[in-house]
N, C-alpha and C positions, 0 to 999 in steps of 0.2 A: 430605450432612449432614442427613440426614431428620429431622425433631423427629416426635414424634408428642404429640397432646392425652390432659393428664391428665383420670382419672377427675371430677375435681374442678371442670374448665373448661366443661363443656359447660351445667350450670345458669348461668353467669356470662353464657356468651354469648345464651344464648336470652333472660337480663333485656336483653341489648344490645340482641336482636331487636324486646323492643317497643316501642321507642321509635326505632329506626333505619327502618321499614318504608316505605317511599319508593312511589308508583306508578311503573312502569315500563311505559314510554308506547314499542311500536315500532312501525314501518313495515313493511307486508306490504302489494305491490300497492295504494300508496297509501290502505288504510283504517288508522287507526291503530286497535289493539288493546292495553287497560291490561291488566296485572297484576302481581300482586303481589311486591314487590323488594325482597330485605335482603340483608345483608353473611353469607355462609357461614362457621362455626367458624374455618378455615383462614384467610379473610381480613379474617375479624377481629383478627385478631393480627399485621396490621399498622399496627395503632395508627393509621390515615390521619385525619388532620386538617389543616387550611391550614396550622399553624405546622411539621408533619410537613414539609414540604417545603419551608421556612426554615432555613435553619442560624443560630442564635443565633449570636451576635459572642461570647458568652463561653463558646461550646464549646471543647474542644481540640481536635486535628486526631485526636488516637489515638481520640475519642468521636463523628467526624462520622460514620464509617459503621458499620453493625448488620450481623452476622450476618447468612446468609443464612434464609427461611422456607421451607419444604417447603409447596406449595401444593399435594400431592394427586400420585397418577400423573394423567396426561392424558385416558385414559378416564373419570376419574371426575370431573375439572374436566368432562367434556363433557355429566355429568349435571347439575350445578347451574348450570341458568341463571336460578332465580332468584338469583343473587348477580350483583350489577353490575361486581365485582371478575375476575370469572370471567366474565364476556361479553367484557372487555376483554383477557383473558389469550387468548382464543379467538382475538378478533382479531388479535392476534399470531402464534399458531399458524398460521390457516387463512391465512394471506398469499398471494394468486397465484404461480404460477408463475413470472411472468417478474422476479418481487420476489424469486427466491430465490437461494443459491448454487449453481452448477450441478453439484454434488459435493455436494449436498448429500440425505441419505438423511432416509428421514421412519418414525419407530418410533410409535406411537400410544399404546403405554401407558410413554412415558419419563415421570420425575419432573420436575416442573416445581416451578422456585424462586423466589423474588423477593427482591431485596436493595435497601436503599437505597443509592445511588450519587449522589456530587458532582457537580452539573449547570453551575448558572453561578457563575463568579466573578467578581471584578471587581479590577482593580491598585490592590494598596496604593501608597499615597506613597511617593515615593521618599526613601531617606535620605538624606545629608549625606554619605558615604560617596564619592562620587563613580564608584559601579559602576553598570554598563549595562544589569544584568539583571533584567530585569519579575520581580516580586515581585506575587504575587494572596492574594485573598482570599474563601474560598469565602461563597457566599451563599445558593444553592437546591441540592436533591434533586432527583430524578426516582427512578420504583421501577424496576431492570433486571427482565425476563422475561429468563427462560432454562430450559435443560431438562439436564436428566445422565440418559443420554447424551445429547449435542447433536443435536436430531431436527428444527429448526427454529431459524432465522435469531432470534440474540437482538433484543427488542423493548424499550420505555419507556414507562412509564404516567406520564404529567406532570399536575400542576394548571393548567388552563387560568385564565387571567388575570382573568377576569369575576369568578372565585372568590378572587381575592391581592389581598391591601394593595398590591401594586405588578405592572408588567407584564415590567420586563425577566426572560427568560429563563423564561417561563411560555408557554404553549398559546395561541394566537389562532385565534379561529374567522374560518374564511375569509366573504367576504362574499358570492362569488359561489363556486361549486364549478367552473364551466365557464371563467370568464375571467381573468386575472389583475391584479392589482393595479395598474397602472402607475405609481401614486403611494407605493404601496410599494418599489416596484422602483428610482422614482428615488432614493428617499430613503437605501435600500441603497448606491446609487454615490456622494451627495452625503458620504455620510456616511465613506464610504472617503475621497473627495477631500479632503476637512476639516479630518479628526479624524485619521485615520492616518500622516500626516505622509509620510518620504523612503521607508521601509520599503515601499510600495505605491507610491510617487509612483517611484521611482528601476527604472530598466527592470536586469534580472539581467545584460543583454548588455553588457561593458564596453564605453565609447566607445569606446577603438582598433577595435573590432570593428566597430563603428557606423557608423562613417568611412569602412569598404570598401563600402559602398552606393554601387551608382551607377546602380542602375536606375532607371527611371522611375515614380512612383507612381502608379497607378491605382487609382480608386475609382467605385463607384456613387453618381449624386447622388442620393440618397432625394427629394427636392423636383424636381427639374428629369427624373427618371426616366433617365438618360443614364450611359454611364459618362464621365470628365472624369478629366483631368492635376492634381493638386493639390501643394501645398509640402511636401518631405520633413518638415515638422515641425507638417502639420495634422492635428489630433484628429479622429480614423475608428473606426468597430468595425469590429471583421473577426468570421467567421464561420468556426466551425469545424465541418464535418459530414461524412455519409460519402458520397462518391457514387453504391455501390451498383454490382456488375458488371452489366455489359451496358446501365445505364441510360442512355439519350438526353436528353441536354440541350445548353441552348446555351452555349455557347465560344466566347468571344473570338478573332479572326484580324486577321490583317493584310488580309483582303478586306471585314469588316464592319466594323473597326473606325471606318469613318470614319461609318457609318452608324450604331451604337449612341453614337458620341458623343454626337447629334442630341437635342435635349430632347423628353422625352415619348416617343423611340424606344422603349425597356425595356418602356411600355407595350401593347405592341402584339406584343409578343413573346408566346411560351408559353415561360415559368418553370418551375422545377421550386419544388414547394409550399413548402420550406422557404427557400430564395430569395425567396418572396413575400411569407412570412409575417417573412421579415426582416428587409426592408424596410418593412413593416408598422411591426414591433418599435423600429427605430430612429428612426420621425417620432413613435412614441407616447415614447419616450424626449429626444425634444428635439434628436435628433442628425441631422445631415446626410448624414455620407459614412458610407459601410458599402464594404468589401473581401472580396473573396470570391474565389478564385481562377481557377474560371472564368472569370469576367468582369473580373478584372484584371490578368491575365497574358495576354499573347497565345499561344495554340495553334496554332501552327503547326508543320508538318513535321518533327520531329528534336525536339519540346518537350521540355523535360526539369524537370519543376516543382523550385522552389526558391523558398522563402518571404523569403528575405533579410530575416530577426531582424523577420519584418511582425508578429507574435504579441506579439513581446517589445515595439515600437513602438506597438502599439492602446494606447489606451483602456479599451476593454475589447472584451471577445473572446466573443462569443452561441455557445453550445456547442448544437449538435443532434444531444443524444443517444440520443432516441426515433427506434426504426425503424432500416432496415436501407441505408437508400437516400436521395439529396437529396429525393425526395417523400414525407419523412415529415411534415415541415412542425414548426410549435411550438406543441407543443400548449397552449393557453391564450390564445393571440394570437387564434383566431379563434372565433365564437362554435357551439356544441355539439364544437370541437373535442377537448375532456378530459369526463372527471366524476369529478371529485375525492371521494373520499366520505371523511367525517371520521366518525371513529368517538368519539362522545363518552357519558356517562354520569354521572348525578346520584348517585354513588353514598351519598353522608348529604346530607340536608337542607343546601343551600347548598357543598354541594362536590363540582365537577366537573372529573371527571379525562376525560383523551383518550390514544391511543395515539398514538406517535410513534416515529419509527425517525429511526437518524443518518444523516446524508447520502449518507455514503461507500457504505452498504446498499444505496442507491438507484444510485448512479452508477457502482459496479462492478460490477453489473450489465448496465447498457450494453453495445450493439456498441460503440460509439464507445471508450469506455473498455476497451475487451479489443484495439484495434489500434497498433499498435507505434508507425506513421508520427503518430497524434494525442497519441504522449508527451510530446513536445518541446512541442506546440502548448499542452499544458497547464499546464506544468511553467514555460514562457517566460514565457506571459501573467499579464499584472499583475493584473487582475480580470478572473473567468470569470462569466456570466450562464447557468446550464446548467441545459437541458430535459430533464427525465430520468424515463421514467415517470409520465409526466401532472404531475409536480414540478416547480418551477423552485426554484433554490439560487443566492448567491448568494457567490462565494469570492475574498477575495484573500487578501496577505499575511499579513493579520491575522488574521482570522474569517470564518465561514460565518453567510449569512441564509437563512432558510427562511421560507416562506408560514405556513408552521402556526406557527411558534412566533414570541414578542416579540422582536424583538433586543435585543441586548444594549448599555450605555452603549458610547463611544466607543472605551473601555481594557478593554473588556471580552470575557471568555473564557468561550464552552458547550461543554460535551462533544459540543456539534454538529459542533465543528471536528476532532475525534475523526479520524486517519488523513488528515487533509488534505496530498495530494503535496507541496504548496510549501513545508512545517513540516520536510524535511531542510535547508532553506539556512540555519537558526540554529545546527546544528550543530555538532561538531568537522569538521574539514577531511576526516580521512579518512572519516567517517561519513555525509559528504556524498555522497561515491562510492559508500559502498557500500549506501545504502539506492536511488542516483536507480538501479541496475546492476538491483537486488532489486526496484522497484518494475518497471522495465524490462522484464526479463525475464518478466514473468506475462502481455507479453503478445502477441499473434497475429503472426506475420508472413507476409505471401502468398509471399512471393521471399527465400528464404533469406538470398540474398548481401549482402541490404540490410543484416544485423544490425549492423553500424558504420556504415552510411551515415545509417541512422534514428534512432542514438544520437547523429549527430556536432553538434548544435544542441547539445543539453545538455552534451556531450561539453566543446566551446568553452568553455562558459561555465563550468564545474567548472575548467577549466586558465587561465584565467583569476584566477580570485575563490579557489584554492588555489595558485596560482605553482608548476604542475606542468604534466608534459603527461602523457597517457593515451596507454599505448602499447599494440595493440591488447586495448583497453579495461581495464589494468591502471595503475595507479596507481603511475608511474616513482620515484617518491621511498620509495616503501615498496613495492615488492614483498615481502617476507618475507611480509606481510601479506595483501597481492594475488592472491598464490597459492593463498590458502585456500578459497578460493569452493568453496563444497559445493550439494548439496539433497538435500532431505524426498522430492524425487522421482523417476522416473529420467530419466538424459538420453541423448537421440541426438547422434552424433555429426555435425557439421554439415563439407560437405567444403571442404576449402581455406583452414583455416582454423586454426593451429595448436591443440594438444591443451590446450596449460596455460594457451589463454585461454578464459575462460568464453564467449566470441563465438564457438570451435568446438564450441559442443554448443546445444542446441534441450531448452528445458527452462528452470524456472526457478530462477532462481541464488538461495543464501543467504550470509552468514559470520558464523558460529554463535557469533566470541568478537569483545565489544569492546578486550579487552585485546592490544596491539601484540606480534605476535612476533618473537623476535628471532635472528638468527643469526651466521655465520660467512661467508655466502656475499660474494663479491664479485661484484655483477651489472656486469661488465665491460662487457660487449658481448654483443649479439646479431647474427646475421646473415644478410640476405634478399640471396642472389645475391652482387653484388660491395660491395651498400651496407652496411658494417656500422653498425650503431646503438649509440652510446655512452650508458648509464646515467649519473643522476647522483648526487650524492654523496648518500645515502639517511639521511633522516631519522634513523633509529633508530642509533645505534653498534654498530658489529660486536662479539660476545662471542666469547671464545676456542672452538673447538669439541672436539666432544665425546670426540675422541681427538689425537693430536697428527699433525700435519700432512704426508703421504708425497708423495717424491716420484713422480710417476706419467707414463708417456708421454701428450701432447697430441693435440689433435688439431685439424685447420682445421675449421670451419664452412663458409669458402667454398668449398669445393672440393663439397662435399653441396650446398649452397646453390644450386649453380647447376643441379643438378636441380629441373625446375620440381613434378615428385611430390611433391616434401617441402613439407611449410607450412612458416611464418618459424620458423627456432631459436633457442631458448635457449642459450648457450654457456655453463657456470659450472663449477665446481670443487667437486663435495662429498663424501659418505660414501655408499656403496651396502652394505643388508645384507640377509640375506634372513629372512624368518619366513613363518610357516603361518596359514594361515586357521582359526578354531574355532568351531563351534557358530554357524552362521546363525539368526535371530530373523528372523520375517514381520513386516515394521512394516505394523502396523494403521492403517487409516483409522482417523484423528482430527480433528474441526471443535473449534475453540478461540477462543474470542470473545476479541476484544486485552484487552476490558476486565476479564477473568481471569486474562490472562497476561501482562500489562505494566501498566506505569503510565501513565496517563493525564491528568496534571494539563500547564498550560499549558508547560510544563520539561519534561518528557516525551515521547519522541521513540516515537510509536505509529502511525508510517504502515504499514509493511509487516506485513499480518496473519501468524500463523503459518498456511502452506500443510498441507494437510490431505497427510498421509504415504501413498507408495502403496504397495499390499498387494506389491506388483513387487519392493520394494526391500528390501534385506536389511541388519540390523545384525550384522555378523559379528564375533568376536573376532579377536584377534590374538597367537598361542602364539608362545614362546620355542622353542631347540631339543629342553628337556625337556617342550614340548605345554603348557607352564601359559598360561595367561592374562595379558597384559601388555596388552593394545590392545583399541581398538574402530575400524571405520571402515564407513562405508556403501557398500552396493555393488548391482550389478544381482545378478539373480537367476541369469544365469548363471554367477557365479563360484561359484555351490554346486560345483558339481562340481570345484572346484580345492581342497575344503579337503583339509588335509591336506600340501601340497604346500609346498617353500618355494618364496618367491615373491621376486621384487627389490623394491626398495623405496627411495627415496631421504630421506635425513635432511637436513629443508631447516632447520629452525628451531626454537625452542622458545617453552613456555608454562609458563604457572606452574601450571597442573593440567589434570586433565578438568574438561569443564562439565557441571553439573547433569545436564542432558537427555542426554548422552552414556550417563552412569553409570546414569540410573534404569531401562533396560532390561534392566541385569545385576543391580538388587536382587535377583531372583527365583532370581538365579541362582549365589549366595551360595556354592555348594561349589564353581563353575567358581573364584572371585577364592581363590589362596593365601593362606593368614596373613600372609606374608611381604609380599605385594602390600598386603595390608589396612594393614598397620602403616606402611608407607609412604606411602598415603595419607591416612592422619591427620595426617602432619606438615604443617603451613602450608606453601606453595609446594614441595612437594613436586618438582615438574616431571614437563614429559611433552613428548617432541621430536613435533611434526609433521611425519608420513611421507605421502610420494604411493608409492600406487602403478603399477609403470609395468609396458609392456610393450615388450619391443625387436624394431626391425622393423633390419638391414642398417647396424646400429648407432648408430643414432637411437631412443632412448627415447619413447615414449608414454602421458600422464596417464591412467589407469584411474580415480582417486581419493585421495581425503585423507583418512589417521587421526590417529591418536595413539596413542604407547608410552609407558609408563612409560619415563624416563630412567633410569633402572638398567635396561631388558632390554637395549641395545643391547649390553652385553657379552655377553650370553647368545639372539645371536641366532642363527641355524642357520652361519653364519663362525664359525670360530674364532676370527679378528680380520675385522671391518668392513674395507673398504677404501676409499681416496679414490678416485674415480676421475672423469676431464675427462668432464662430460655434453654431448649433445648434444641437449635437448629438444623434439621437433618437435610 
């Protein structure tokens, strides 16, 4: 959306220029050097003033946000450094390395935009209504950077606070750049415990689950330096961090334990730095007992770690997400351990703007944050205290605090909290599953086999707080649904581990449609060995299916079952038909900022970003037996060589159409889609049945993937008639 400057603007701005001309005061090797600073054509046009970044109480919502502004390609921002606008947009740009996405490509002369965007709100009054649902009301801007193409990590130019009628939800300059706050930091926690009420006060683990606790709680005494035996119900942090392979540290045993009991023992020991610096942490926080698992679990012979709900039980939970290893230490806790640099700028006379990035930027970035075993640990805890990139943040149920900016009142909501993990549990039930699966999924695992062992904390507590259970990691009350898990990228196949759960492939998972699909299937039973597994009676109501119902010879599950070759099967009843594959499409890497491609407001469910697509993966069509086009479904690149070919394909369920993003990669491709096709999809819920495709090994089908057909091809599929036939899903 380029604008370009008319003939007629450029006199206008240059009167702006004489009277906007600020010194421009920087640091070089500690001597400072002035000159000369004004606002550039381009960034004059956006109108920046303090009330700019107010939203008037008598706006509408359709007039809070503007148009985006064309700031120039990127080479040529790199010429105007006299504009303070454009020193700040740099900073955005020129962001370190380890600040970036790791997929993420750097183009120098992309166009670079800026739009005004909703920053803080605050909760309106509740009505008389007697409904449950927070109701806000916007209050400040911030400007978004960004780039077309995406060539760098979107950024935020905010009004720091020194310059606003008010401070929440504005710029704070730090007081020190090396250390941090700790009176900040308390006031972050007091303010949770206060103001927040049951929402962060109430632990996610239900009590029944709570009750099977029988181990003994160990803690470090931060005061007395010892670890000590304390009451299943006293107030502790625990710490969350990575140990780092091959790193040497000390371990709790049944030989020393009776020696680190000893007061003052701890001292005399060699700690690993972020152990030091946590205890450090927790006597400047006012707190006593600190938990760590080294040192409160006993390591002995055969150990086998398990947290028993201690994350979901903290207080709060010190994340050490800088570094690779427990001596990374926190940075800010000790002195020249960070330097923070603020990048700030007077850009008119009495108003200064600073760069700011939203949290999540900084903490998915992270080792910590990219390993599978610290998902639960995140996702549990009630308030996280995380070191992240010389950062500290600070997140519960509610809202994220940051060092750099004001917090916000007590009911109040920033675009800071922007993708925060813990914002799937106000969801709908099924939503809850399939974002913590999506979130899950993005990240590392060292030992394959763990992939339900690492989930089963969160696991618990979803089958819990939804009155379902998750059977291997599908969601029993809706499978129709459960089935769909796709991705943007390709997946391997992970071994021992059935095909049609997303927990047998290595890769990360999505599902593309929030509307419930619906079928015909009766999910009877499954069967592992001689134990079969009964379903239960599934949400959604059965719809009559898509031809009338044959009878067909059965067949056991147990009898294959007790082959241990085979993963657990699926047992069900449906339609097999065959079609061809048409016209493969290269999906192109794409980086997509949430706050372009979703909504964002405090109702708004913007955890999981859209995953950048890989160049591997292929959107293929899906032809009838006259070759037309009927379907799309994504696939590995090896299936190129299968098009042409019919293929099996199982008819599990249906939807009320294609979505959006399906479709947009066959606009172009407008003489493949029949008239006939076309007219079809203009009718409202048109439908389109969701197909896996499979492959059969010894009469055991195997998940390849998941499309969709238009609901009219399945008569005109390469069968003359579809048939039922008893699957066996492995």
């Amino acid at each position: 959306m380029s604008q370009q400057l008319s003939p007629t603007q450029p006199s206008l701005t240059k009167r702006i220029k004489s009277f906007t001309k600020i010194p421009f005061i920087k640091s070089i090797s500690n001597e400072l050097v002035s000159e000369e600073s004004y606002l550039c054509d381009f960034c004059t046009r956006l109108n920046l003033s303090v009330n700019a970044f107010i939203v008037d109480p008598k706006e509408t919502t359709r007039n809070v946000g503007q148009t985006p502004r064309f700031l120039g390609k990127l080479s040529a921002i790199r010429r105007r450094r006299h504009c303070p606008v454009c020193r700040l947009v740099l900073e955005i740009v020129d962001r370190p390395l380890d600040q970036r996405s790791p997929s993420q490509s750097f183009i120098d002369d992309t166009n670079v935009f800026a739009k005004w965007v909703i920053d803080g709100q605050e909760e309106a009054e509740k009505d008389d209504d007697c409904t449950h649902e927070h109701r806000f009301t916007p209050r400040t801007r911030r400007v978004l950077v960004y780039s077309e193409p995406q060539a760098f990590k979107d950024g935020y130019i905010c009004l720091l606070s020194e310059s606003a009628p008010f401070k929440e939800f504005f710029g704070r300059r730090l007081k020190s750049h090396d250390l941090l706050d700790a009176e900040v930091v308390k006031r972050w926690i007091a303010t949770c415990d206060n103001e927040h009420g049951q929402e962060c006060a109430e632990s996610l683990v239900h009590p029944d689950l709570m009750k099977k606790r029988k181990n003994v709680l160990r803690v470090i005494d931060v005061l007395n330096m010892c670890v000590t035996v304390v009451p299943q119900d006293c107030r502790f942090v625990a710490l969350s961090y990575l140990w780092g392979k091959n790193f040497q540290q000390l371990f709790l045993t049944s030989k020393n334990l009776d020696k680190l009991s000893m007061p003052q023992s701890l001292s005399k020991e060699h700690l690993p730095r972020t152990i030091k610096d946590t205890i450090k942490l927790t006597r400047m926080l006012g707190e006593r007992y600190l938990w760590t698992d080294s040192l409160a679990l006993v390591h002995d012979e055969g150990f086998q770690y398990h947290d028993d709900w201690i994350y979901a039980r903290a207080h709060l939970t010190v994340v050490a997400g800088s570094g690779k290893d427990a001596n990374a230490g926190l940075p800010g806790v000790r002195k020249e351990s960070r330097m923070w640099h603020q990048t700030i700028e007077e850009v008119l006379p009495g108003l200064k703007l600073m760069v700011c990035h939203l949290a999540e930027d900084y903490i998915s970035t992270s080792q910590w944050d990219s390993r599978a075993w610290t998902f639960q640990e995140r996702m549990l805890s009630r308030r996280c205290l995380l070191f992240v990139n010389g950062r500290i943040y600070f997140q519960c149920r509610r809202t994220t605090f940051c060092e750099d900016m004001e917090m916000p009142g007590p009911h109040g909501w920033s675009l800071d909290s922007v993708d925060m993990p813990t914002r799937i549990f106000r969801e709908k039930p099924f939503v809850q599953f399939t974002s913590a699966v999506e979130l899950y999924t993005r990240r590392e695992l060292t030992n394959p086999i763990d992939i339900l062992d690492a989930f089963g904390g969160v696991q618990q507590v979803l089958e819990k707080r939804l009155n379902t259970t998750i059977y291997y990691g599908l969601f029993e009350s809706m499978m129709d649904s459960s089935l769909l898990w796709e991705s943007s990228k390709r997946l391997v196949r992970r071994p021992n581990f059935p095909s049609w759960s997303w927990a047998g492939w290595v890769g990360e998972i999505q599902w593309k449609f929030t509307e419930a699909a619906k079928s015909w299937i009766e999910w009877h039973q499954s069967e592992e060995g001689e134990q079969p597994h009964h379903f239960p009676r599934q949400l959604v109501p059965r719809i009559e299916p898509p031809i009338p119902w044959q009878h067909h010879k059965s067949r056991f599950a147990r009898k294959l079952g007790q082959n241990s070759s085979i993963p657990t099967l699926l047992h069900f009843h449906t339609i097999v038909a065959n079609f061809s594959l048409l016209k493969p499409l290269r999906m192109h890497k794409s980086i997509i900022s949430p706050l372009r491609k979703r909504l964002t407001g405090p109702s708004a469910l913007s955890t999981v970003r859209p995953a950048a697509a890989d160049p591997g993966l292929l959107r293929v069509g899906i032809a009838d037996r006259y070759g037309q086009w009927c379907g799309t479904i994504d696939l590995d690149e090896k299936w190129e060589v299968k098009v042409g070919r019919p293929l099996p394909f199982l008819v599990m369920s249906k939807l009320s159409g294609f979505s959006e993003e399906e479709m947009s990669s066959w606009e172009d491709e407008a003489l493949l889609i029949s008239d006939a096709a076309e007219e079809e999809m203009k009718r409202v819920n048109y439908g389109v049945f969701n197909i896996m495709l499979v492959s059969e090994h010894k009469g055991v089908y195997y998940r390849e993937g998941v499309g969709r057909v238009l609901a009219s091809a399945l008569q005109r599929s390469w069968d003359l008639q579809p048939c039922w036939k008893d699957v066996l899903l492995g």
